[in-house]
VOGUKOL-546616 format. One record per residue (C-alpha): residue number from 0; residue in three letters; x, y, z. Coordinates in nm, 2 decimals, decimal comma, always signed. Layout:
BEGIN
{NUM; 'ALA'; {X; Y; Z}};
...
This chain:
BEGIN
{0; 'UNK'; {-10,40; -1,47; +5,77}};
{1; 'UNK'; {-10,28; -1,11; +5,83}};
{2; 'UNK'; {-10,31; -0,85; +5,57}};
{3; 'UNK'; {-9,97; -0,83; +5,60}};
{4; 'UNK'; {-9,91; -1,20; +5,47}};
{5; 'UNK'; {-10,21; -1,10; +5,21}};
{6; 'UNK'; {-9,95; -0,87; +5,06}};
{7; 'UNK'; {-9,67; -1,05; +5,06}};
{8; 'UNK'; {-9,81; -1,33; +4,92}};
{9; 'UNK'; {-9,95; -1,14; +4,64}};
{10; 'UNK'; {-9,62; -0,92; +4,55}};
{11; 'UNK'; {-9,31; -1,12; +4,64}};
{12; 'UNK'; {-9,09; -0,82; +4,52}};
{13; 'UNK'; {-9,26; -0,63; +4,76}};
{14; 'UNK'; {-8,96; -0,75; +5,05}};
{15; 'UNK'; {-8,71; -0,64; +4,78}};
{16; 'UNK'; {-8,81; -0,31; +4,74}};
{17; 'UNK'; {-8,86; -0,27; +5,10}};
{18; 'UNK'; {-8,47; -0,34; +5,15}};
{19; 'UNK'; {-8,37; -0,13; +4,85}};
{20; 'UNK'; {-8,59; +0,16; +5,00}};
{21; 'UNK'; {-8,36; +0,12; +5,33}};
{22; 'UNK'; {-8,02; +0,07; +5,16}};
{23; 'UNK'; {-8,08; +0,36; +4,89}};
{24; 'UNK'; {-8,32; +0,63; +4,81}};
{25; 'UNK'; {-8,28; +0,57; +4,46}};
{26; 'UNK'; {-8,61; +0,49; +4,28}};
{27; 'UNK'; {-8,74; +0,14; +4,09}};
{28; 'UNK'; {-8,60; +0,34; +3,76}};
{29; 'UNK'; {-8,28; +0,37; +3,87}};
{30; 'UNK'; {-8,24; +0,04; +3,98}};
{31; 'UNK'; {-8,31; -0,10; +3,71}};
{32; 'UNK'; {-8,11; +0,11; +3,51}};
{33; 'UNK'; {-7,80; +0,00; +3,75}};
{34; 'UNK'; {-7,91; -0,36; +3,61}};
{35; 'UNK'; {-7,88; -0,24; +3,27}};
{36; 'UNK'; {-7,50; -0,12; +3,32}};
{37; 'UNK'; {-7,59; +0,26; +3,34}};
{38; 'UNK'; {-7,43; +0,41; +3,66}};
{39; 'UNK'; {-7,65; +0,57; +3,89}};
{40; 'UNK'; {-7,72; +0,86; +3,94}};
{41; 'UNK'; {-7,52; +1,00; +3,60}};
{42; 'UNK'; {-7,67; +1,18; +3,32}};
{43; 'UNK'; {-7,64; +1,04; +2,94}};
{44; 'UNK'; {-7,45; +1,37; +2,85}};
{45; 'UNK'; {-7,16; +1,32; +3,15}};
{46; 'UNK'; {-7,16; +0,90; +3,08}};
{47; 'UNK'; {-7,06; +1,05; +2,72}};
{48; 'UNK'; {-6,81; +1,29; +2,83}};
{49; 'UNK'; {-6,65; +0,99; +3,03}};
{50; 'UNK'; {-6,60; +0,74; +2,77}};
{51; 'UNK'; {-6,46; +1,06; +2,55}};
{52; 'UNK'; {-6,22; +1,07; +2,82}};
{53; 'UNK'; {-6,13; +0,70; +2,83}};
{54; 'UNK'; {-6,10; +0,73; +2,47}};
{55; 'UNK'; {-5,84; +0,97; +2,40}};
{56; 'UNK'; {-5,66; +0,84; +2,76}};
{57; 'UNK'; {-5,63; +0,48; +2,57}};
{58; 'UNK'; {-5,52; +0,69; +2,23}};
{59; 'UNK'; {-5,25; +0,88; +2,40}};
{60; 'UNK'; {-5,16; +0,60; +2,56}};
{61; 'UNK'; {-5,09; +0,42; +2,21}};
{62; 'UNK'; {-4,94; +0,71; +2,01}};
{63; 'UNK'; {-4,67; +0,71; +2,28}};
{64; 'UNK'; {-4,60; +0,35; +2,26}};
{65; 'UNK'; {-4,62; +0,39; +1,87}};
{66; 'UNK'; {-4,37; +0,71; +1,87}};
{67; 'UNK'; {-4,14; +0,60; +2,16}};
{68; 'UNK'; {-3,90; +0,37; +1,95}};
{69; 'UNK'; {-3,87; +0,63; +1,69}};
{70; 'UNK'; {-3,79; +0,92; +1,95}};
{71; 'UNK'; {-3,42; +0,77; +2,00}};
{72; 'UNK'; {-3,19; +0,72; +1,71}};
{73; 'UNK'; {-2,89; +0,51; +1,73}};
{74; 'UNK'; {-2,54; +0,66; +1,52}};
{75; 'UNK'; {-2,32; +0,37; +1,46}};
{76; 'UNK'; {-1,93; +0,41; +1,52}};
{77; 'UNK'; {-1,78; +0,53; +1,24}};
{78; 'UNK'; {-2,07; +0,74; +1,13}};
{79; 'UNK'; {-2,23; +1,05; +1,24}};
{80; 'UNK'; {-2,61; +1,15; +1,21}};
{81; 'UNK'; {-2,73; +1,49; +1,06}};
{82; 'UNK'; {-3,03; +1,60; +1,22}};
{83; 'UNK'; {-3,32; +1,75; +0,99}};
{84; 'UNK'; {-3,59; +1,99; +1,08}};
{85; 'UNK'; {-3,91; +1,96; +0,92}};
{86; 'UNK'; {-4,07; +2,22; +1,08}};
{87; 'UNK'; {-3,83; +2,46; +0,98}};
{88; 'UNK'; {-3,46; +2,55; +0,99}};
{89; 'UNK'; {-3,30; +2,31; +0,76}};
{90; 'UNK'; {-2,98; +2,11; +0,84}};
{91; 'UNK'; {-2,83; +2,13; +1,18}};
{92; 'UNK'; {-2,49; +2,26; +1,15}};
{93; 'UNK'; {-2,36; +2,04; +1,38}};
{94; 'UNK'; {-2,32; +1,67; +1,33}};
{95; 'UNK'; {-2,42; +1,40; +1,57}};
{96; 'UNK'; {-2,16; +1,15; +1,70}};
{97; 'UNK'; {-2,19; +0,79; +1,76}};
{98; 'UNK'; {-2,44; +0,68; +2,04}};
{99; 'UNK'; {-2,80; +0,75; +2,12}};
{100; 'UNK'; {-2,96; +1,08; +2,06}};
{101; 'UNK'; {-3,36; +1,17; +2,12}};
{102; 'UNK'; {-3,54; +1,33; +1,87}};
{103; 'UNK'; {-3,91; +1,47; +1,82}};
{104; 'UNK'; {-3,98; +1,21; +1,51}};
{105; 'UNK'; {-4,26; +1,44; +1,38}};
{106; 'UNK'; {-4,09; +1,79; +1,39}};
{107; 'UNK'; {-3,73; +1,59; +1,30}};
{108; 'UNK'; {-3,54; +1,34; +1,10}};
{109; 'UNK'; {-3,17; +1,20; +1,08}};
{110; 'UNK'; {-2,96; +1,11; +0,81}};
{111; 'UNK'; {-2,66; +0,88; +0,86}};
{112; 'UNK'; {-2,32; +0,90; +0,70}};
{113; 'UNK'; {-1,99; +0,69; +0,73}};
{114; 'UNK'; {-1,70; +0,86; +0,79}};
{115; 'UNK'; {-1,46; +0,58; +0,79}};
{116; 'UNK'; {-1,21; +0,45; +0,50}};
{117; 'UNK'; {-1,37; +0,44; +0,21}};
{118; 'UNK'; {-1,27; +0,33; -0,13}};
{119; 'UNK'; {-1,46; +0,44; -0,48}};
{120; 'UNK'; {-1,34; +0,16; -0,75}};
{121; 'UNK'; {-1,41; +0,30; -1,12}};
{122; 'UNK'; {-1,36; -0,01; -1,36}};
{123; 'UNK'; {-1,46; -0,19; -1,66}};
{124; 'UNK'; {-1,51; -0,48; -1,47}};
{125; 'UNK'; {-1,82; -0,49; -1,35}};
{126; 'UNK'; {-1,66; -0,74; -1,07}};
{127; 'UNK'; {-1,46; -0,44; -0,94}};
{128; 'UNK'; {-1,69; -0,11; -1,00}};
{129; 'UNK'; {-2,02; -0,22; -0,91}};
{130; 'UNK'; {-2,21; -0,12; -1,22}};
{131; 'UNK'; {-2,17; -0,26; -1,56}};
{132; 'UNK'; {-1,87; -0,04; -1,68}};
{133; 'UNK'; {-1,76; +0,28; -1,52}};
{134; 'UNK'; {-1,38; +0,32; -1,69}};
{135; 'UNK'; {-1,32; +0,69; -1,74}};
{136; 'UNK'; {-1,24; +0,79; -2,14}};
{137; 'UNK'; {-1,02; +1,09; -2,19}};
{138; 'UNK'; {-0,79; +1,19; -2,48}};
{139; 'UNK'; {-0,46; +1,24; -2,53}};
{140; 'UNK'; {-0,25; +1,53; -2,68}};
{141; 'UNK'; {-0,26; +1,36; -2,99}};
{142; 'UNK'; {-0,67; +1,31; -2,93}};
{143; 'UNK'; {-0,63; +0,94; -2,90}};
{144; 'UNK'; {-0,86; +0,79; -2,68}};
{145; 'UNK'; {-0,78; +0,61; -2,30}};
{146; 'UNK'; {-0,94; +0,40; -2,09}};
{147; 'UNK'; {-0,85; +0,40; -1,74}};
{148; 'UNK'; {-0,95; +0,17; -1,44}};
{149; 'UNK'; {-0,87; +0,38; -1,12}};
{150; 'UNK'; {-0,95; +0,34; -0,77}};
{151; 'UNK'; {-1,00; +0,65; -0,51}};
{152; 'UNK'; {-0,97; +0,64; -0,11}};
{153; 'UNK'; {-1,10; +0,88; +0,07}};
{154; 'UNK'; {-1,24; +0,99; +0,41}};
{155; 'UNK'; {-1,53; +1,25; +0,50}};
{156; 'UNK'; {-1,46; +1,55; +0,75}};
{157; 'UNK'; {-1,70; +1,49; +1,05}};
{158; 'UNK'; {-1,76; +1,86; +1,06}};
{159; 'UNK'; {-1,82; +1,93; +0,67}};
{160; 'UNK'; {-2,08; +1,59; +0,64}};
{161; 'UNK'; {-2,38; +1,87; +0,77}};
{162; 'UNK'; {-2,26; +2,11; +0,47}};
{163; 'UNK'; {-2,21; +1,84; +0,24}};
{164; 'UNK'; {-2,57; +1,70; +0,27}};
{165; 'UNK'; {-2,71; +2,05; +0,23}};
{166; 'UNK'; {-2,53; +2,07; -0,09}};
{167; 'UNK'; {-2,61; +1,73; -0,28}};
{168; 'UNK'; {-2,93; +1,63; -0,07}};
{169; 'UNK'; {-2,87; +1,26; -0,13}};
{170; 'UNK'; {-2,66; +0,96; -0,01}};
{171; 'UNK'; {-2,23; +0,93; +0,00}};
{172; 'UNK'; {-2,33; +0,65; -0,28}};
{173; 'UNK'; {-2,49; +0,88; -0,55}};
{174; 'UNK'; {-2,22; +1,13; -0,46}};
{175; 'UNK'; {-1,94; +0,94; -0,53}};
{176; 'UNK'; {-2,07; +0,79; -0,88}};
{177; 'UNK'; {-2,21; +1,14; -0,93}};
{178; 'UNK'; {-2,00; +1,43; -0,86}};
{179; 'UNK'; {-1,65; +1,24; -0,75}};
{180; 'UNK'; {-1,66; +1,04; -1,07}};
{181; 'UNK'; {-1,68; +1,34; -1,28}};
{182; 'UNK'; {-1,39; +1,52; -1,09}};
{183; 'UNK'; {-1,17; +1,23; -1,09}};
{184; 'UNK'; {-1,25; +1,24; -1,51}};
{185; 'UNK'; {-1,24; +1,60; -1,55}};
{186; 'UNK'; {-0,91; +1,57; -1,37}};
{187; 'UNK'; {-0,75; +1,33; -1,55}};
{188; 'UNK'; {-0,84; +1,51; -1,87}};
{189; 'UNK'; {-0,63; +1,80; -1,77}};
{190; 'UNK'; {-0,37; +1,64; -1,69}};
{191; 'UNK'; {-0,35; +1,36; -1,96}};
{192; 'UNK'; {-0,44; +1,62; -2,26}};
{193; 'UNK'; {-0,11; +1,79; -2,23}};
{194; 'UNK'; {+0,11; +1,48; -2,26}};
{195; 'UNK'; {+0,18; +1,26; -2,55}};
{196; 'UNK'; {+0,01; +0,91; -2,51}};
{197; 'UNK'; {+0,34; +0,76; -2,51}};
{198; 'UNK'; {+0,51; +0,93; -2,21}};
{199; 'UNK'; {+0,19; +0,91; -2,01}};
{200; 'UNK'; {+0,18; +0,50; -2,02}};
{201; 'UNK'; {+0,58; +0,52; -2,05}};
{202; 'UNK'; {+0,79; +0,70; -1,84}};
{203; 'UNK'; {+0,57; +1,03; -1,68}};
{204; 'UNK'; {+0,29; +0,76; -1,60}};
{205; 'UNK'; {+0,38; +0,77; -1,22}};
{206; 'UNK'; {+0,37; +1,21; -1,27}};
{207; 'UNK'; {+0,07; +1,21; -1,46}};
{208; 'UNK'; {-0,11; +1,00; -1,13}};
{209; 'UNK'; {+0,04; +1,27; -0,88}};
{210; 'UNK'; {-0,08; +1,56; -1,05}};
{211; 'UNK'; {-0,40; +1,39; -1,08}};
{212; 'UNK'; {-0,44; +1,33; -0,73}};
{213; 'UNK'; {-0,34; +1,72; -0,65}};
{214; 'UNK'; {-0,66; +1,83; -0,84}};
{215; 'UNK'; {-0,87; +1,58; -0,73}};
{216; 'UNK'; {-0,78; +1,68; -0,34}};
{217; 'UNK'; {-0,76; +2,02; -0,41}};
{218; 'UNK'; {-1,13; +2,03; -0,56}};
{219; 'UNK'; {-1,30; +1,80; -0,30}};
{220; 'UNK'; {-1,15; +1,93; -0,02}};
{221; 'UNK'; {-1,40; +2,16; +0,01}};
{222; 'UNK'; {-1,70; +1,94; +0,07}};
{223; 'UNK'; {-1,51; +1,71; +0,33}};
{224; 'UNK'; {-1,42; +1,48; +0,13}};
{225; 'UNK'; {-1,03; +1,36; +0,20}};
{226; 'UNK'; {-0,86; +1,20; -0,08}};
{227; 'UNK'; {-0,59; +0,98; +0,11}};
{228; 'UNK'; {-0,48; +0,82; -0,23}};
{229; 'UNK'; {-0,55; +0,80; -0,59}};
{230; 'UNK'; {-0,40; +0,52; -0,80}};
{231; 'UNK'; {-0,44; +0,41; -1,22}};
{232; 'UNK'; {-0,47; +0,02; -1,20}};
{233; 'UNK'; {-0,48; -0,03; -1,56}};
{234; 'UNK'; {-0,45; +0,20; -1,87}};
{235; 'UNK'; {-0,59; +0,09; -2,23}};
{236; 'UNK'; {-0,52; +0,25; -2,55}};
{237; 'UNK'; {-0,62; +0,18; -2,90}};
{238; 'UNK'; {-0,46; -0,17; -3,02}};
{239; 'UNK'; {-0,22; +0,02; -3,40}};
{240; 'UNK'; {-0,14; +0,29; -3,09}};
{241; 'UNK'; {-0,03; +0,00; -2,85}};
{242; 'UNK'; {+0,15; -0,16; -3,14}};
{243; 'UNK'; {+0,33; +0,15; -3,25}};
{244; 'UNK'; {+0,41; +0,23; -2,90}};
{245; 'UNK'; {+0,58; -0,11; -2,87}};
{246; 'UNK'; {+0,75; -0,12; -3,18}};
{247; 'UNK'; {+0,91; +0,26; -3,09}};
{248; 'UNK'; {+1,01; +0,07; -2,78}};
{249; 'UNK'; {+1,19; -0,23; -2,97}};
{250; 'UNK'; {+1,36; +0,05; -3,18}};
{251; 'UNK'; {+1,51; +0,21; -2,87}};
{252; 'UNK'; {+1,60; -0,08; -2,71}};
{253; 'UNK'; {+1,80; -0,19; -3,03}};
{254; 'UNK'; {+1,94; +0,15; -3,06}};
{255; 'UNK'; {+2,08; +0,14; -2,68}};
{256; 'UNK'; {+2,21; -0,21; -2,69}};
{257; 'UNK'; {+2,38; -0,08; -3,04}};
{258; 'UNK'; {+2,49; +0,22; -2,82}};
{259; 'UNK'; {+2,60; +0,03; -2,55}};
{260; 'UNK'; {+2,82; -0,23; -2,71}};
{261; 'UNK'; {+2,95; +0,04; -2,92}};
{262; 'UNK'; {+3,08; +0,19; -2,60}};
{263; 'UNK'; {+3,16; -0,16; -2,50}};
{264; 'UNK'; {+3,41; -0,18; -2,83}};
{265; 'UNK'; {+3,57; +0,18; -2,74}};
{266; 'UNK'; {+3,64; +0,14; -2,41}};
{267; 'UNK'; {+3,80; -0,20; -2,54}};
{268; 'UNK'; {+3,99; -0,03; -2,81}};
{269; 'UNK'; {+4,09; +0,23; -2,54}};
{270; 'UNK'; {+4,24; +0,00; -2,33}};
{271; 'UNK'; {+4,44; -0,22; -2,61}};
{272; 'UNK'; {+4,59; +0,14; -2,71}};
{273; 'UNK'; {+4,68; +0,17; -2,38}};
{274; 'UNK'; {+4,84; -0,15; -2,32}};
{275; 'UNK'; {+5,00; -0,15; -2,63}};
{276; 'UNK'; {+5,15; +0,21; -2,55}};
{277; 'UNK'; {+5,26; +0,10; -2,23}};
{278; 'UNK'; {+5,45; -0,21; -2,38}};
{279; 'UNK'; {+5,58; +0,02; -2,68}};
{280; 'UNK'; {+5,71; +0,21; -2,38}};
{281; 'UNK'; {+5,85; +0,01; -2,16}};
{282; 'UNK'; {+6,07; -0,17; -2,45}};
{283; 'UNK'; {+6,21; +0,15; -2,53}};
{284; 'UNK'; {+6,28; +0,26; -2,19}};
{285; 'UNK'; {+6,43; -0,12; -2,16}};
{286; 'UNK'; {+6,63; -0,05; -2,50}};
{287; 'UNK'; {+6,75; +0,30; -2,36}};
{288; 'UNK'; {+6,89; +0,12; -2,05}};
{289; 'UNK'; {+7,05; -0,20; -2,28}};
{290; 'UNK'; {+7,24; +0,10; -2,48}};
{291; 'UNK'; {+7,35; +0,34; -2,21}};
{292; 'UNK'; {+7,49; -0,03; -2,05}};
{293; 'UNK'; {+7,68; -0,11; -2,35}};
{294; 'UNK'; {+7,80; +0,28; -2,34}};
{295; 'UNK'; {+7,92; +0,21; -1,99}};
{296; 'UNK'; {+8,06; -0,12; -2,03}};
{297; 'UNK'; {+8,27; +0,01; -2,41}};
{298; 'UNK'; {+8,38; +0,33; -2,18}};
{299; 'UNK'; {+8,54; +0,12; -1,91}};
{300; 'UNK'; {+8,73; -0,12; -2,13}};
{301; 'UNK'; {+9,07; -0,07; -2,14}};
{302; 'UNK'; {+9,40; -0,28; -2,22}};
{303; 'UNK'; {+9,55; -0,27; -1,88}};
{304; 'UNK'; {+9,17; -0,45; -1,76}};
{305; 'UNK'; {+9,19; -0,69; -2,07}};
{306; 'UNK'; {+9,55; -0,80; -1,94}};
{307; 'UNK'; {+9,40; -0,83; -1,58}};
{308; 'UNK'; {+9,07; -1,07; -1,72}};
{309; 'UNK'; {+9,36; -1,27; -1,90}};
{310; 'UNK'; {+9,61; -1,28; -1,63}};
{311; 'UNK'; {+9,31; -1,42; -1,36}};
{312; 'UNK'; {+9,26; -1,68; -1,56}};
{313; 'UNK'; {+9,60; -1,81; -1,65}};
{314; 'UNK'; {+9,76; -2,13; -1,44}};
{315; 'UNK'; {+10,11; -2,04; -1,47}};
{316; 'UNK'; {+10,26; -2,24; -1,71}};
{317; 'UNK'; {+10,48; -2,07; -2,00}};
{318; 'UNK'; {+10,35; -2,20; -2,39}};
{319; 'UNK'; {+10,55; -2,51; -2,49}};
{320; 'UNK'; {+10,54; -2,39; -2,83}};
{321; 'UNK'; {+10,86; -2,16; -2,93}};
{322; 'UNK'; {+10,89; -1,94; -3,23}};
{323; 'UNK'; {+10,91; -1,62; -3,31}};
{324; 'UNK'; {+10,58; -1,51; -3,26}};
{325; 'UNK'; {+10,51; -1,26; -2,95}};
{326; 'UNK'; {+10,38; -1,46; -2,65}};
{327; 'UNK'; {+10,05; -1,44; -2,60}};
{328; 'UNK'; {+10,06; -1,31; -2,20}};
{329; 'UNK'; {+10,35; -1,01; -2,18}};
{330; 'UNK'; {+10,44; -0,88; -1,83}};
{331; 'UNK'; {+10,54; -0,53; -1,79}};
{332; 'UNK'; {+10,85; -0,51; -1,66}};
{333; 'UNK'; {+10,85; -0,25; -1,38}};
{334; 'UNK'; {+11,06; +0,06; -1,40}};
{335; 'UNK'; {+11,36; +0,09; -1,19}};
C-alpha cells in the first residue's frame, strides 16, 4: 500500500479538508465556527452591531403597528372633535367635523362633543332627572319656598365647542348639571322673587317662563350653548299656601258667578222696564187714536145724516098707529 493510502487510512478527515481547502481558504477554525452558527468571516463586535440593528428594525416595526390605530380618529355625525396639543399650544381654535382625521397620538389628543338636540331634564323624579332629586328651590316675593321640575333644550354652536372646552375643561354632562343648572336657578330666582306666589302659579305663570327663558339664552349664549326652549312641567308650593291659594280661588269664583247673575238680574230687569214701557206706550198711543176717532166721529154727526141713517133703513110703509104724536120719519118739504 501507497503512503498515500497510509494516510488516508489513518485521518479519514484528511479528504474533507482537502475539499474545503479548494472550495474556501478559510481555516479549520472558521469552519467550525460556521458549524457553530457564527458567520464567517465577521467579528463578535460587527455580529453585535447586526442584531442591534435587527432589534430596533423589529421595535419600530411594532411601535407603528401599536400607534397606527390611534393615529386616525373617527368624529361621529352630529359631533365635532377638538384637537389638543400636549406638546404645547392648548386648544385648537378650530373644531373638527364629522369623518376621519390623523393625528400624532403622542404630541395630540381629541375630545368629542355632540352638537345635536339635546335636552337637560331637572326633576324630583329621579325617573326623569337622572340623579336622585335635582328640582330647583327658589322663593317667592313673600319668601315662600317653590319647587320646580323644568326641562331645558338646547343646541351647542359648532364654532364656540373649542372655546367652551377651554373654559370648563370637562364633558357637556358635568356642564349642564354644573353651570346650566345653576343659571337656569339663578334665573328663575330673579324672575320669580318679584312676583307674588299666587300670580306666578295663577295667571303670569306662562310670563314668568318667558322671562325665564330670555335670561337663560341671554347668559349662555355666550359659551354656544343655544337654548331653543325652556318649559316649567310642574310647580310645588307649601301645602296651607296651596290651600289658601285655592280657597282665594273659590272666593273669586263665588264672587263672579254673584257678579255675573247679578248682571244676569239687571239686564232682566232692563228689559221688563222696557217692555213694560213699550206696552204703557203703545196703549196710550192706541187710547190717543180711540179719542181723536170719537172726536171725528161726534164732529161729523149731524141731524140731516141721522135722517139719512133712518131714511136707508126704512121699507116704505106709513105707521098704522094714528094720534097726535109727531111721526117718527118727517120729510122736508122742498121749497118752491
Amino acid at each position: 500500500m501507497s503512503p498515500t493510502d497510509d494516510r488516508t487510512t489513518t485521518d479519514p478527515l484528511s479528504g474533507l479538508r482537502g475539499l474545503g481547502a479548494r472550495l474556501s481558504p478559510s481555516s479549520d477554525a472558521e469552519i467550525a465556527g460556521g458549524f457553530r452558527g457564527r458567520p464567517p468571516g465577521r467579528t463578535p463586535g460587527e455580529r453585535g452591531t447586526a442584531l442591534k440593528r435587527v432589534v430596533i428594525g423589529v421595535g419600530l416595526v411594532v411601535a407603528l403597528l401599536f400607534m397606527l390605530p390611534s393615529s386616525f380618529t373617527y368624529i361621529n355625525p352630529g359631533h365635532v372633535g377638538i384637537l389638543i396639543h400636549r406638546a404645547g399650544g392648548g386648544v385648537d381654535r378650530t373644531p373638527l367635523g364629522p369623518g376621519i382625521h390623523f393625528r400624532n397620538p403622542l404630541l395630540s389628543s381629541i375630545e368629542e362633543y355632540p352638537t345635536f338636540m339635546q335636552t337637560l331634564v331637572l326633576s324630583k323624579n329621579a325617573g326623569e332627572g337622572g340623579a336622585p332629586n335635582e328640582e330647583i328651590n327658589v322663593n317667592s316675593q313673600e319668601g315662600q319656598p317653590l319647587s320646580l321640575d323644568v326641562a331645558m333644550s338646547f343646541e351647542l354652536d359648532p364654532t364656540k365647542v373649542p372655546a367652551l372646552y377651554s373654559t370648563f375643561r370637562t364633558d357637556i354632562a358635568a356642564i349642564q348639571h354644573g353651570y346650566v343648572k345653576q343659571t337656569i336657578r339663578q334665573a328663575l330666582q330673579e324672575v320669580i322673587g318679584t312676583e307674588p306666589i299666587a300670580d306666578v302659579i295663577g295667571p303670569k305663570k306662562a310670563e314668568a317662563v318667558n322671562r325665564t327663558q330670555g335670561l337663560i339664552s341671554q347668559r349662555l349664549s355666550q359659551y354656544g350653548i343655544v337654548v331653543k326652549q325652556f318649559t316649567v312641567n310642574e310647580l310645588r308650593a307649601p301645602d296651607a299656601v296651596m290651600q289658601a291659594i285655592n280657597q282665594k280661588n273659590v272666593m273669586q269664583q263665588q264672587a263672579l258667578t254673584a257678579q255675573n247673575e247679578l248682571q244676569k238680574n239687571t239686564f232682566q230687569a232692563q228689559g221688563d222696564s222696557i217692555k213694560a214701557a213699550g206696552r204703557a206706550k203703545a196703549i196710550t198711543a192706541e187710547a190717543e187714536a180711540q179719542a181723536r176717532a170719537n172726536q171725528l166721529l161726534a164732529a161729523s154727526i149731524t141731524p140731516t145724516l141721522v135722517q139719512y141713517e133712518q131714511m136707508k133703513k126704512w121699507n116704505g110703509q106709513m105707521p098704522t098707529v094714528t094720534g097726535g104724536g109727531t111721526p117718527l120719519i118727517q120729510l122736508s118739504t122742498p121749497k118752491p
